[in-house]
C-alpha atoms as an extended CHARMM CRD file, in Angstrom:
* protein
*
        40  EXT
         1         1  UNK       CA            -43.6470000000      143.9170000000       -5.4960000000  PROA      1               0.0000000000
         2         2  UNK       CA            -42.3310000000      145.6050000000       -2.3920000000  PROA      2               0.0000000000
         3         3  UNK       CA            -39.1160000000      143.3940000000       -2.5060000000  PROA      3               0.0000000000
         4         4  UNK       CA            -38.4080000000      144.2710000000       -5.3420000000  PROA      4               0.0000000000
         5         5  UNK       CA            -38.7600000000      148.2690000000       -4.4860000000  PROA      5               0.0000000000
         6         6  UNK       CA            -37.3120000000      147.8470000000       -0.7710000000  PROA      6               0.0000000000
         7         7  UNK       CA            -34.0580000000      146.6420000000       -3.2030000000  PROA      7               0.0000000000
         8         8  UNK       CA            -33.9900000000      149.3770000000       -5.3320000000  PROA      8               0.0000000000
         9         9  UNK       CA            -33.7660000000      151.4610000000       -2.3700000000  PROA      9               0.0000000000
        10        10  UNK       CA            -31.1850000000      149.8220000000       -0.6690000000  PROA      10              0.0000000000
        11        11  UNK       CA            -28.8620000000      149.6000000000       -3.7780000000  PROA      11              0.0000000000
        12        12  UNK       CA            -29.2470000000      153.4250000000       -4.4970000000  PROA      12              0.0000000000
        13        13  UNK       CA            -28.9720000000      154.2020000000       -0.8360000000  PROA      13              0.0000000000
        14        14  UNK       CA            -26.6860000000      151.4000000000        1.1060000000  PROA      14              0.0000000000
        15        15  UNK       CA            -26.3420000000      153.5550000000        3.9130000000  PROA      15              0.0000000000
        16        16  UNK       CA            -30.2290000000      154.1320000000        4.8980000000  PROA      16              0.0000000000
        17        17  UNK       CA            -30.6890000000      153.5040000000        8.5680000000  PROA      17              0.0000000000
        18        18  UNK       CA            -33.4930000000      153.7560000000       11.0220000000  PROA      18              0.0000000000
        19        19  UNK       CA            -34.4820000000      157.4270000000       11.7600000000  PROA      19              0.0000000000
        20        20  UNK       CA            -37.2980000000      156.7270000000       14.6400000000  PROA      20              0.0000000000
        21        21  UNK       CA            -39.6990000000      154.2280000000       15.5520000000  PROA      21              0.0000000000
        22        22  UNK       CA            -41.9150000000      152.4030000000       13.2570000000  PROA      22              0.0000000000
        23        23  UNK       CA            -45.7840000000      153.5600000000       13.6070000000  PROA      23              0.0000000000
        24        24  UNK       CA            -47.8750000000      150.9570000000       13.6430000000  PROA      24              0.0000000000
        25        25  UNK       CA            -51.8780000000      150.8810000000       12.4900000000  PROA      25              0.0000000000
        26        26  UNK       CA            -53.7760000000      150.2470000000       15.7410000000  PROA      26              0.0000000000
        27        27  UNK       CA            -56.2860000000      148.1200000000       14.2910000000  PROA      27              0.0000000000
        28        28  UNK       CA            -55.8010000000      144.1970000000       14.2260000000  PROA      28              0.0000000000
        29        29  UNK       CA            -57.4630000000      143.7580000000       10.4190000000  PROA      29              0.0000000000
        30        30  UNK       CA            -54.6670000000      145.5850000000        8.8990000000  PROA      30              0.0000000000
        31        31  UNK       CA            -50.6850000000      145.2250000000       10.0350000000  PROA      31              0.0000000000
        32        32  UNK       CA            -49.7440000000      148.0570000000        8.1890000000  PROA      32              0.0000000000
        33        33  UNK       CA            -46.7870000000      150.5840000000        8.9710000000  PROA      33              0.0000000000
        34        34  UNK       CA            -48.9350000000      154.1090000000        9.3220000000  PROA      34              0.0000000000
        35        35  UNK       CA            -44.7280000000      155.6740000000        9.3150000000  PROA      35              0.0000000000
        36        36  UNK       CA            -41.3270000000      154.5400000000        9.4320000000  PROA      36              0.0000000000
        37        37  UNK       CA            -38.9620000000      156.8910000000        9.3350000000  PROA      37              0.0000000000
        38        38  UNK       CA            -35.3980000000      156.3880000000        7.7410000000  PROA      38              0.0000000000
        39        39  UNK       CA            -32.0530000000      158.4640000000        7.4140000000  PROA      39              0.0000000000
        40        40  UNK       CA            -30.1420000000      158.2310000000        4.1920000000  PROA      40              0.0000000000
């Protein structure tokens, strides 16, 4: 499912970039992004 929305994205935006650094949840269970920030 995210693939297939992470896609989408990139076909209406080509020209997204990397805004920051990626946020990370602290906890080892879950490898989750808690923010990741992006230019278009």
């Amino acid at each position: 499912m995210a693939d297939i929305a992470i896609g989408r994205l990139l076909a209406r935006f080509p020209r997204v970039r990397r805004a920051g650094s990626p946020v990370r949840e602290r906890r080892a269970r879950f490898r989750a992004l808690l923010s990741f920030p992006v230019a278009v």
